[in-house]
NUZARO-577198 format. One record per residue (C-alpha): residue number from 1; residue in one letter; x, y, z. Coordinates in Angstrom, 2 decimals, always signed. Layout:
R k r xx yy zz
R NUM A X Y Z
...
END
This chain:
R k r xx yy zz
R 1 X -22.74 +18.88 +8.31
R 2 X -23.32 +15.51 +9.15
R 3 X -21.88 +12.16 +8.44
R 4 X -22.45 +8.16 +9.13
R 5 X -21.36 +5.16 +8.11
R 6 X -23.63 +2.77 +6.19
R 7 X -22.45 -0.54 +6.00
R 8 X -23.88 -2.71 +3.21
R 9 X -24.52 -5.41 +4.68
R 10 X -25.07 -8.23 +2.11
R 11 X -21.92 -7.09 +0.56
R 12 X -20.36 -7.54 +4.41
R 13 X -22.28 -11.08 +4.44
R 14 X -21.24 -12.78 +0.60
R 15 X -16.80 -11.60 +1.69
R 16 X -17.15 -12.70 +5.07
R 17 X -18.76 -15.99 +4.54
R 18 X -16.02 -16.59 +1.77
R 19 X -13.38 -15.59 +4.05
R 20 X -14.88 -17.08 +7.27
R 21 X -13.71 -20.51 +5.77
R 22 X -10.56 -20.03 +5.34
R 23 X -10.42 -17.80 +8.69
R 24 X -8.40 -15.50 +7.58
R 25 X -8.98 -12.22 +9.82
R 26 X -6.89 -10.14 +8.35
R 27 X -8.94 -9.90 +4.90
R 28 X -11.85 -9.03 +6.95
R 29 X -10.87 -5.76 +8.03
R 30 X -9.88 -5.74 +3.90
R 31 X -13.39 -6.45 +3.25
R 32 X -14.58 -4.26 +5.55
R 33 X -12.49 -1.03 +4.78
R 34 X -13.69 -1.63 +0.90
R 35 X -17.60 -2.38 +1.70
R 36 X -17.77 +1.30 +3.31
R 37 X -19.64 +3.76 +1.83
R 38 X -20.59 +7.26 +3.53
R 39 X -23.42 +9.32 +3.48
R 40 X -22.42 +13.00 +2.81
R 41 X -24.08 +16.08 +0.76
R 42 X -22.77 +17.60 -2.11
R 43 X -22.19 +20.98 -1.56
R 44 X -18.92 +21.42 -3.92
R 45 X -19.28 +22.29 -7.07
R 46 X -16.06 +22.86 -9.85
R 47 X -14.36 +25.11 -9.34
R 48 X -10.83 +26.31 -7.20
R 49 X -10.69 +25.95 -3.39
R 50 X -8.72 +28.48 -1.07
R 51 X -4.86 +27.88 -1.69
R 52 X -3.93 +27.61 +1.80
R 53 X -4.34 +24.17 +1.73
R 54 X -1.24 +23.18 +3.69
R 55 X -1.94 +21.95 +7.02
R 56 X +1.03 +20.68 +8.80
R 57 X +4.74 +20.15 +7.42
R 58 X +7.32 +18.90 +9.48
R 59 X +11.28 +17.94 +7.37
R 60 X +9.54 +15.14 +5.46
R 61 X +6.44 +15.27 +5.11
R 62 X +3.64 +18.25 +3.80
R 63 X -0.16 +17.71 +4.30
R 64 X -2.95 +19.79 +2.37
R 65 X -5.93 +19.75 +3.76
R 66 X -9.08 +18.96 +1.20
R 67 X -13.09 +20.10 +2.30
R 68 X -14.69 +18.35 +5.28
R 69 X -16.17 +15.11 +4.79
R 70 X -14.18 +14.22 +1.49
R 71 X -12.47 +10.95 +3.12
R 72 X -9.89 +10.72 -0.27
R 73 X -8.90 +7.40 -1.20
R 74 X -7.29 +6.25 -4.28
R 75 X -5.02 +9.22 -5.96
R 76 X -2.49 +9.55 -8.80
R 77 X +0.51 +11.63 -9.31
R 78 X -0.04 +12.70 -13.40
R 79 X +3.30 +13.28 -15.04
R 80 X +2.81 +17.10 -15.00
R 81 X +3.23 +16.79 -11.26
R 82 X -0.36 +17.60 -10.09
R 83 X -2.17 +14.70 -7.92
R 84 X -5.86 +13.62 -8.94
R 85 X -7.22 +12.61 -5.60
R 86 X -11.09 +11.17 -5.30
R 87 X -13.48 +11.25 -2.67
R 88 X -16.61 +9.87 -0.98
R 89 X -18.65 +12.80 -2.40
R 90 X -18.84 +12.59 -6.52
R 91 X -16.15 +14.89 -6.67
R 92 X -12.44 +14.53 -8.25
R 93 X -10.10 +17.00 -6.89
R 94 X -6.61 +18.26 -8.14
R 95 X -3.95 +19.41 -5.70
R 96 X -1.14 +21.20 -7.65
R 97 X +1.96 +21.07 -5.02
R 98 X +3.78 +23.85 -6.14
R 99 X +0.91 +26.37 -5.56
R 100 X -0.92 +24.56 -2.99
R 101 X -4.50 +25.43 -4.97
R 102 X -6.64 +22.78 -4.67
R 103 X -9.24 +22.66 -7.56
R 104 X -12.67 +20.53 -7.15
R 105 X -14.61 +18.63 -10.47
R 106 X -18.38 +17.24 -9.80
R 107 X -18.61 +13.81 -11.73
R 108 X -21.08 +13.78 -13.71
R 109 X -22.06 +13.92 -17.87
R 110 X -21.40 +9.53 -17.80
R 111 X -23.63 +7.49 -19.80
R 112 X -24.22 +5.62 -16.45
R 113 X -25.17 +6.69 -13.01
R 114 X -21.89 +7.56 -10.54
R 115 X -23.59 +5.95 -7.91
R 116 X -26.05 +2.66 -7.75
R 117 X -29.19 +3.49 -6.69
R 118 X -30.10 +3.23 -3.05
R 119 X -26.35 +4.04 -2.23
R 120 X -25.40 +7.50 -1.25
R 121 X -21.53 +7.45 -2.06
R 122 X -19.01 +5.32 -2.90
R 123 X -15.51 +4.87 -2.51
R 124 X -12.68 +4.63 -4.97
R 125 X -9.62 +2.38 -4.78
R 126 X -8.70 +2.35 -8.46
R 127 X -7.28 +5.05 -10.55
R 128 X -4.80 +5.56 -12.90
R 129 X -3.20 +8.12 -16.03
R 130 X -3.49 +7.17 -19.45
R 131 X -0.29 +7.36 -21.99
R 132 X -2.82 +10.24 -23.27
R 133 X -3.08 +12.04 -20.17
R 134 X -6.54 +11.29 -19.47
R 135 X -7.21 +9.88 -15.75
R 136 X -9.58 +6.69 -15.44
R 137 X -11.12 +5.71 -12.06
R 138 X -13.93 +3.53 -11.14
R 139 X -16.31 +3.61 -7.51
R 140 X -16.26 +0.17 -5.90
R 141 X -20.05 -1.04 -5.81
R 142 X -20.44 -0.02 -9.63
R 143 X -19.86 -1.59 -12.70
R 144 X -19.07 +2.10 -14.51
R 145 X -15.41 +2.80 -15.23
R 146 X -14.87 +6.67 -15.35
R 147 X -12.58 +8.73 -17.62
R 148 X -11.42 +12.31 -16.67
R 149 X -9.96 +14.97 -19.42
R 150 X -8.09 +17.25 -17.26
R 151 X -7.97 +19.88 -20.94
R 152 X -11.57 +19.91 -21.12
R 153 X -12.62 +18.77 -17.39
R 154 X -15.20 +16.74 -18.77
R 155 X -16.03 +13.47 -17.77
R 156 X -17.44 +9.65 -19.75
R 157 X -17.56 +6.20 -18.65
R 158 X -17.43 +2.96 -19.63
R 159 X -19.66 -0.47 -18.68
R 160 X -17.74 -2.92 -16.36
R 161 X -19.84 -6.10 -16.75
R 162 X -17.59 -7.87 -13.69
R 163 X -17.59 -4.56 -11.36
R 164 X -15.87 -2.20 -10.67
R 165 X -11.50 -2.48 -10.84
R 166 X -9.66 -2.50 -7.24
R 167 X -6.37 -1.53 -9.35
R 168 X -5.57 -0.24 -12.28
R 169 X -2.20 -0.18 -14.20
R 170 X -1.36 +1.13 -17.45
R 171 X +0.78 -1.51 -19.72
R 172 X +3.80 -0.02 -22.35
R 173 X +1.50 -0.44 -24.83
R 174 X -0.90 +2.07 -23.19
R 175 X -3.86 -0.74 -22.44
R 176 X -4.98 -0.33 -19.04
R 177 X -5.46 -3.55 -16.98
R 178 X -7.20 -4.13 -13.66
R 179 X -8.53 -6.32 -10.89
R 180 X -12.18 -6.87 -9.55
R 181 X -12.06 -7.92 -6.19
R 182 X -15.29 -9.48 -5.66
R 183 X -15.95 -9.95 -9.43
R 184 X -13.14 -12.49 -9.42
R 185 X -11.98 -11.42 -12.42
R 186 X -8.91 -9.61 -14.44
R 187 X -10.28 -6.89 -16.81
R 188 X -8.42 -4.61 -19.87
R 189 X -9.42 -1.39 -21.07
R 190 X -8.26 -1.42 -24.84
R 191 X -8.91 +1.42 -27.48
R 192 X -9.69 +0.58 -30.98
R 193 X -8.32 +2.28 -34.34
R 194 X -11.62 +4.09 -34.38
R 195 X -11.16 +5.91 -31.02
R 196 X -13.57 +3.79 -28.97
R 197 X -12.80 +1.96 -25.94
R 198 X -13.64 -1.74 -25.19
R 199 X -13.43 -3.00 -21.71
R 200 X -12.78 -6.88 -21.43
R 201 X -12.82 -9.40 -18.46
R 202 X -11.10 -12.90 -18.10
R 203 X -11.92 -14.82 -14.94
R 204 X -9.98 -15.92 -12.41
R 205 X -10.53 -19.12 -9.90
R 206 X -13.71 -18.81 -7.72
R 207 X -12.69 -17.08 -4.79
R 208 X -9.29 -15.65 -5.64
R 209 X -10.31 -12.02 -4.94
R 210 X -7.59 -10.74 -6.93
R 211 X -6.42 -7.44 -5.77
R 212 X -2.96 -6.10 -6.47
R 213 X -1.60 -6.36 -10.55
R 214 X +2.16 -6.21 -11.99
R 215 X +2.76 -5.85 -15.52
R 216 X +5.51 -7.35 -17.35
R 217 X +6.09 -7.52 -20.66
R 218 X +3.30 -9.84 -21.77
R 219 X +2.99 -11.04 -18.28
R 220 X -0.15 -9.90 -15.67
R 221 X +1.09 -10.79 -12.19
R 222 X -1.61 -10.76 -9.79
R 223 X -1.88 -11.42 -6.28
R 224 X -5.01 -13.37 -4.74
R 225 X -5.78 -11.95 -1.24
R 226 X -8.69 -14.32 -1.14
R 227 X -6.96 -17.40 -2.38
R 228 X -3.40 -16.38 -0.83
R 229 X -2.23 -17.44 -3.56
R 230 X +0.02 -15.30 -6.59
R 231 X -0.43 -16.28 -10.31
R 232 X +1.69 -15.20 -13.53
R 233 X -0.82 -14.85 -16.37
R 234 X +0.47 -15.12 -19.77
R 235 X -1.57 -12.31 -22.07
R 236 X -2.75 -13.75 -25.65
R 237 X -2.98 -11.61 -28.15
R 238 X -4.16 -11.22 -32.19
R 239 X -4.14 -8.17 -33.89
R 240 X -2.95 -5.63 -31.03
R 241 X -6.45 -7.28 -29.32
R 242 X -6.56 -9.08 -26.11
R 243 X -7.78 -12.56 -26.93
R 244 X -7.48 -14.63 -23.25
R 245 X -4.89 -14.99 -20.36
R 246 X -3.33 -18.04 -19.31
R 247 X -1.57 -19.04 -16.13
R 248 X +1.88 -19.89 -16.26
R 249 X +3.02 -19.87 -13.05
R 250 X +1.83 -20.36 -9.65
R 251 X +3.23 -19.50 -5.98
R 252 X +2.42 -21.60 -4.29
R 253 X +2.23 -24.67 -6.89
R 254 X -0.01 -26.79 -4.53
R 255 X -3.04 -26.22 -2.46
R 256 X -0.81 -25.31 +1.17
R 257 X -0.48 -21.28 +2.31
R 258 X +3.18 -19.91 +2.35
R 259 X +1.34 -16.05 +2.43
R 260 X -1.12 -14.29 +4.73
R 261 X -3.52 -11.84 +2.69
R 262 X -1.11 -11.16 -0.24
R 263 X -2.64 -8.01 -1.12
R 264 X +0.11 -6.33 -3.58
R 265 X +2.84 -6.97 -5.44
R 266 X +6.28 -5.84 -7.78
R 267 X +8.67 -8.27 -9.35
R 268 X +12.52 -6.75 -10.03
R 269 X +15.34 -8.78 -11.09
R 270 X +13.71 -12.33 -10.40
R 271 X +12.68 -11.56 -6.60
R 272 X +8.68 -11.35 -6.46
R 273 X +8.06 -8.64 -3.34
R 274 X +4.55 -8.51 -1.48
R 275 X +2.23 -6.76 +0.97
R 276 X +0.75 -9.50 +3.25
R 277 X -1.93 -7.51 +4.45
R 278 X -2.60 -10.38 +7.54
R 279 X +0.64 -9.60 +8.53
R 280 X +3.16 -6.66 +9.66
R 281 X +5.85 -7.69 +6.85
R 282 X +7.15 -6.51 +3.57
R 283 X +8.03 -10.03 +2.05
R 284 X +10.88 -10.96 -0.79
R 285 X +10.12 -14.41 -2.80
R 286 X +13.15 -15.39 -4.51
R 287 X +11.46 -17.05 -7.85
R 288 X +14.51 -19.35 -8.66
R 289 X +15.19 -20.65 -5.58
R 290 X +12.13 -19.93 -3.51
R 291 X +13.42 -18.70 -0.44
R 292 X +11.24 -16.27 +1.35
R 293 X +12.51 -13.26 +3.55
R 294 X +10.15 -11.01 +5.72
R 295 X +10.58 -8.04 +6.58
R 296 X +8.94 -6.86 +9.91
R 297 X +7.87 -3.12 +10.12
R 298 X +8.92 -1.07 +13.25
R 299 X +6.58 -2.03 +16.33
R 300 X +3.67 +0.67 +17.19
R 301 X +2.95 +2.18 +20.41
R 302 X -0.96 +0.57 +20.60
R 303 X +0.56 -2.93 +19.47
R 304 X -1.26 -3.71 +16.65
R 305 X -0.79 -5.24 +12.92
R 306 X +0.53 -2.40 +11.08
R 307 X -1.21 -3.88 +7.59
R 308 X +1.34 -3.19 +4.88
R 309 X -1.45 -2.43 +1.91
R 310 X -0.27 -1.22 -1.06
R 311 X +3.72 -1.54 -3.19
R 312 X +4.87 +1.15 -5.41
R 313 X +8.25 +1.38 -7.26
R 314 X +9.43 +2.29 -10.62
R 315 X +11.15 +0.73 -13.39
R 316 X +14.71 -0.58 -12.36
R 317 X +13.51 +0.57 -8.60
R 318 X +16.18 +2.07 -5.71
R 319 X +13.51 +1.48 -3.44
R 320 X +9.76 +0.77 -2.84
R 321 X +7.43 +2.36 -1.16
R 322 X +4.06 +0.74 +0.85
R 323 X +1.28 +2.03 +3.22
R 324 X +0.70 +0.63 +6.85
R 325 X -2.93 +0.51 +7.50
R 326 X -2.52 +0.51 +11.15
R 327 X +0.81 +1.54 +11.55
R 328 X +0.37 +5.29 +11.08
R 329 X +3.45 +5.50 +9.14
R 330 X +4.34 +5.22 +4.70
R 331 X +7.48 +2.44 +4.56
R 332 X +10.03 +3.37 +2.16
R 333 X +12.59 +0.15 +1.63
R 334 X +15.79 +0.59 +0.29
R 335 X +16.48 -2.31 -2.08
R 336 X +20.15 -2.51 -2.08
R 337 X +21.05 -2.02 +1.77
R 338 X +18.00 -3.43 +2.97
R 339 X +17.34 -0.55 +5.28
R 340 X +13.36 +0.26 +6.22
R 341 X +12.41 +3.98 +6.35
R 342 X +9.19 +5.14 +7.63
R 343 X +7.95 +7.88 +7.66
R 344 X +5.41 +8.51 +10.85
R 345 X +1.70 +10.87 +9.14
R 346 X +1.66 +14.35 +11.08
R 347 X -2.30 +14.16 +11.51
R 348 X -4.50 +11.68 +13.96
R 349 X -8.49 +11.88 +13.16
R 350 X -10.18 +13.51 +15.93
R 351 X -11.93 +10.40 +16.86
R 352 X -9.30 +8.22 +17.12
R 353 X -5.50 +7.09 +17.50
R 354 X -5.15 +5.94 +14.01
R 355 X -5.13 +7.55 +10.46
R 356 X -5.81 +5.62 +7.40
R 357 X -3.29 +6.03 +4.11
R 358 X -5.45 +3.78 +2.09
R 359 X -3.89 +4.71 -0.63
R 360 X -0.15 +5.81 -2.55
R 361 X +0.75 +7.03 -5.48
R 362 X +4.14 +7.10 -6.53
R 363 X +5.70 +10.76 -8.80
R 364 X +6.53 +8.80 -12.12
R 365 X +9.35 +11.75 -12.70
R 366 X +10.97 +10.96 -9.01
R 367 X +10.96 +7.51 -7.13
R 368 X +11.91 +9.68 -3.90
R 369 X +8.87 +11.49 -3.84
R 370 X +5.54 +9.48 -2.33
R 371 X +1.52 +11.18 -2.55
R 372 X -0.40 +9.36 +0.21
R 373 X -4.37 +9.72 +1.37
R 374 X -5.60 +9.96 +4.78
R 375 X -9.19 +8.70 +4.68
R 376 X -10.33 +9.69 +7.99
R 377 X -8.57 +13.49 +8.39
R 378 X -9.87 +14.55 +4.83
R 379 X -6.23 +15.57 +4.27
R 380 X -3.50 +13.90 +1.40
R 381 X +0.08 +14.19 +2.01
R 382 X +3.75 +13.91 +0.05
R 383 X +6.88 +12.59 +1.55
R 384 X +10.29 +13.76 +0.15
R 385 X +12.39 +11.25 +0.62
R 386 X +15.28 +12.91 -1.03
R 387 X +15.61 +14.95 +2.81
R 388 X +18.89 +12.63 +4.53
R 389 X +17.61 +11.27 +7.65
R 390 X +19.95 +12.43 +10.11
R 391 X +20.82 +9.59 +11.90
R 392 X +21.74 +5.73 +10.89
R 393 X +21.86 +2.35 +12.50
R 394 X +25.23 -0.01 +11.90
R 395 X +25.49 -3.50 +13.09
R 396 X +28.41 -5.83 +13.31
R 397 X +26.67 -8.37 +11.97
R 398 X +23.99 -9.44 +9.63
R 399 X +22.92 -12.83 +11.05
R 400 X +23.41 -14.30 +14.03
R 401 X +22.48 -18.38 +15.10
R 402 X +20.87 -19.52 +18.35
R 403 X +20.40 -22.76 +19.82
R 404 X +17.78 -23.50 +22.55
R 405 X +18.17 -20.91 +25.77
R 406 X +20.87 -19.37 +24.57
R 407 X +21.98 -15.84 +23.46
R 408 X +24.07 -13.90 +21.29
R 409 X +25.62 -10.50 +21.90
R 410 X +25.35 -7.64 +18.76
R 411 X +26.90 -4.46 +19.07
R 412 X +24.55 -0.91 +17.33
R 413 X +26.28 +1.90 +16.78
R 414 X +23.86 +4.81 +16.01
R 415 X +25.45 +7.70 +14.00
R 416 X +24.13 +11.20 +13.74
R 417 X +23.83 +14.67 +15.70
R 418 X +21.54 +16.49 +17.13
R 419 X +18.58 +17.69 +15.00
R 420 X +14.36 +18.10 +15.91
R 421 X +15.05 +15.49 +18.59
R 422 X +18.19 +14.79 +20.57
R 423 X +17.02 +11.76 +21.72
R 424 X +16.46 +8.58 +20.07
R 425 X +14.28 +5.28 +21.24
R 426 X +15.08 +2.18 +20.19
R 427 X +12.83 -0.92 +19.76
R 428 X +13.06 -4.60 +18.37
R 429 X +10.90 -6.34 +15.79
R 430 X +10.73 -9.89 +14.13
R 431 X +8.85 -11.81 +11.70
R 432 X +8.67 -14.77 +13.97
R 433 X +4.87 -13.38 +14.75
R 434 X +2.71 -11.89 +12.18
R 435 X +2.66 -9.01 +14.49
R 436 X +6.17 -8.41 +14.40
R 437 X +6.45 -8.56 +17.97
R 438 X +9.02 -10.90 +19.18
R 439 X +7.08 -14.08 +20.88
R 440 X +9.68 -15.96 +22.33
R 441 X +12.34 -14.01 +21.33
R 442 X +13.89 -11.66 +24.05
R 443 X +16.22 -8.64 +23.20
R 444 X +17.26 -6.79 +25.98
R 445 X +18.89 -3.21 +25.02
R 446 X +22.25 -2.10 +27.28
R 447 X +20.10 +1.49 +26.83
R 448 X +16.67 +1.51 +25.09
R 449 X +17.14 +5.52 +24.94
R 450 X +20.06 +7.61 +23.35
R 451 X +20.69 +10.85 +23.42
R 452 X +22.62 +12.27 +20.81
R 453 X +25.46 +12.41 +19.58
R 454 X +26.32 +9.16 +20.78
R 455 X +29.56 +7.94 +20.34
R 456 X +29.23 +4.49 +22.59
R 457 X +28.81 +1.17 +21.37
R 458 X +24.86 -0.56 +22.45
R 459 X +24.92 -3.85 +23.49
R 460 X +21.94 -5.93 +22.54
R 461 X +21.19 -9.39 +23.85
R 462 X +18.87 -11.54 +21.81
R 463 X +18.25 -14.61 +23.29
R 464 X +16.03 -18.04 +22.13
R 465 X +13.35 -19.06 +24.69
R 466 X +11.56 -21.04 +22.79
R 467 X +10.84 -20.30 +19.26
R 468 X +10.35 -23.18 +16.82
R 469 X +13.80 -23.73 +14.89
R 470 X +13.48 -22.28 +11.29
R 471 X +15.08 -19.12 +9.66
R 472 X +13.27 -15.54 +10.57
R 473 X +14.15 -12.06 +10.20
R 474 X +14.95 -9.73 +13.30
R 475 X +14.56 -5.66 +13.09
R 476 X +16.62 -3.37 +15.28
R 477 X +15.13 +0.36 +14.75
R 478 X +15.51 +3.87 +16.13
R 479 X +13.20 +6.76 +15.82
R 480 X +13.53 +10.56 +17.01
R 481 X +8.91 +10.20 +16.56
R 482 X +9.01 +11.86 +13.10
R 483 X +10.84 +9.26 +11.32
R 484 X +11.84 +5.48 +12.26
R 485 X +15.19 +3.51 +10.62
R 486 X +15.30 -0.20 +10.85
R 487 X +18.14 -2.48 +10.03
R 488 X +18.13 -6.20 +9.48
R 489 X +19.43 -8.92 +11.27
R 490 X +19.26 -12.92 +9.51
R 491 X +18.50 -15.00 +12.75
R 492 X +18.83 -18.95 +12.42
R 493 X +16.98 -20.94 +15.40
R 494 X +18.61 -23.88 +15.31
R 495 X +16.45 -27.90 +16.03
R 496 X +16.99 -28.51 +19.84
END
């Protein structure tokens, strides 16, 4: 059967020439993962699949394979357990992890078209569970918004007049709020007392391209990849109905950039955290003081951004979760010892180097346990994260100060025994480069490779040759190649 890729280019055009001006490259390859749409016939119909789904496990993470061709995107974890998953190819699937079965659902029965006319298939980035178990999803390139009834399997939608949502999140009071991406707006799905659904759209500033959403308590946080900007909306209401949104707070408060392609985010106890999708960092705003932290992932083998995408966490979170576009790994951060776990995908497309989790979804009964897609190996995977990781990094210290050419001496000690792997490689990050590669940063291992167990102290030797003076984050990991622990170091350049 084949495939191609059919880039629209207008689409391409209107993004790039809004993005060109602020020349930010790193929403580009945004823009250009979300304009894709793929050419592919239908030959599924409803119906269950063969239940030996599972393609590759290793101690974290399981795979399950889904039909050829169905390049899954966005995906949900309902609160009975199974995962709603949808594809390039009209078709919602349901992967139940405790029997493996993977069951298929043509859409179609809408009171609009699936697809616009002209465009063979599009791709989903938004979906979500309603407080009444139904599952709403919308294809980008539409203005329909899709509702699924897993009891019946029947399908409806609903007009979008701004597009169609980028993300969707279901508020306490079981409205349904989202972002349009290009539409430059913020949109709620509200149900009336008669049973009918209204969906509503409040605009944002032109060229904010608002992408990831946080609700909190009658607050819509929303971060702006276009604008790099992050606004607090306050949400006006009368009568249970959505009357406006106003903007309360700002970050940045002026016109300058503090973020690069803020592309999600999750606010817990007054410390805002964010993807920046230009970047290779997780990212902590404190919202009192306004002191920023970053958080480089682990460096990759083929040097690139890794793209942290997406933030998942639940309420009162032990840790989030994110996906590395480029990285080939799922980053699970610990929020109390500020210790990065990632977790490296089993499966590498046939064509390529690098797989593609554009999408997470987080169990809403278990904060440990992470659903993620893999858009070019037509596969999904889930990551237990309650398995102990069987080795751990210590430092003897947690920051460390430099002046010009000089150098300060840290001592790792690396606990564990030997498991999959007896030996262990070691590697350096920093947030001094969007990259997370070091720039003028040297550290110099006394042994880059360890074999375990290890019961001798490693020297490292991080020395200043040159980086401006200002306050950065350094990451010291180790990884046996199925999983990768990273501990933090604060690192002070000091004005020469």
């Amino acid at each position: 059967m084949g495939s191609e890729i059919l880039i629209k280019t207008d689409v391409v055009n209107l993004i790039l020439n809004k993005l060109a001006s602020k020349k930010i490259l790193a929403v580009t390859v945004v823009a250009m993962m979300i304009i894709l749409f793929v050419y592919l016939d239908p030959n599924f119909r409803n119906g269950a699949l063969p239940s030996n789904v599972v393609s590759r496990n290793d101690s974290y993470v399981k795979e399950y394979s889904l039909p050829p061709g169905s390049a899954p995107n966005g995906l949900v974890v309902d609160k009975s357990g199974l995962v709603w998953v949808t594809s390039r190819n009209a078709t919602l699937y349901s992967v139940d992890p405790r029997s493996g079965e993977v069951k298929n659902y043509e859409i179609k029965g809408g009171t609009m078209p699936y697809e616009n006319p002209g465009v063979t298939s599009a791709m989903v980035w938004a979906i979500v569970q309603g407080g009444d178990g139904k599952i709403w999803f919308s294809p980008l390139g539409t203005k329909a918004i899709w509702r699924f009834d897993p009891s019946s399997g029947t399908f409806d939608s609903y007009r979008s007049e701004t597009g169609a949502p980028f993300q969707m999140k279901e508020a306490m009071d079981g409205k349904i709020w989202f972002t349009t991406l290009r539409g430059d707006t913020i949109g709620v799905i509200e149900k009336s007392q008669n049973g009918t659904y209204a969906v509503s759209a409040f605009d944002t500033p032109p060229h904010a391209n608002p992408a990831g959403i946080f609700l909190q308590n009658d607050s819509v946080w929303v971060a702006n990849v276009g604008s790099q900007n992050i606004f607090q909306y306050k949400i006006n209401q009368d009568s249970h109905t959505t009357k406006d949104i106003l903007v309360v707070r700002k970050i940045p408060k002026g016109n300058n950039t503090l973020f690069s392609s803020p592309t999600d985010l999750f606010v817990d106890k007054n410390i805002l955290w964010l993807t920046e999708h230009g970047t290779s960092f997780l990212t902590s705003y404190d919202l009192g003081s306004g002191k920023i932290t970053r958080y480089p992932t682990s460096q990759n083998t083929f040097s690139t951004v890794t793209l942290p995408f997406w933030i998942r966490g639940t309420y009162d979170p032990k840790v989030l979760w994110f996906n590395e576009h480029q990285g080939n790994k799922i980053g699970c951060f610990d929020l109390y010892n500020k210790t990065l776990t990632e977790y490296s995908i089993p499966s590498l497309p046939k064509d390529g180097y690098l797989t593609y989790p554009l999408n997470i979804s987080q169990d809403p009964l278990d904060e440990k346990i992470l659903w993620f897609s893999e858009w070019n190996t037509d596969k999904v995977g889930e990551i237990n994260g309650h398995v102990p990781i069987p080795f751990a990094i210590t430092l003897n210290t947690t920051k460390i100060t430099l002046s010009h050419n000089h150098a300060s001496a840290v001592d790792l000690k690396i606990m564990g025994d030997t498991h999959i792997s007896d030996r262990l490689f070691l590697n350096a990050s920093s947030s001094i480069t969007p990259t997370a590669e070091l720039g003028n940063l040297t550290v110099k291992f006394s042994s880059d490779v360890v074999t375990l167990p290890h019961d001798d102290v490693i020297q490292l030797s991080i020395r200043d040759n040159g980086v401006e003076p200002g306050n950065y984050t350094v990451g010291i990991s180790a990884s046996d190649g199925l999983v990768t622990t990273t501990k933090f170091l604060g690192l002070s350049i000091l004005p020469r």
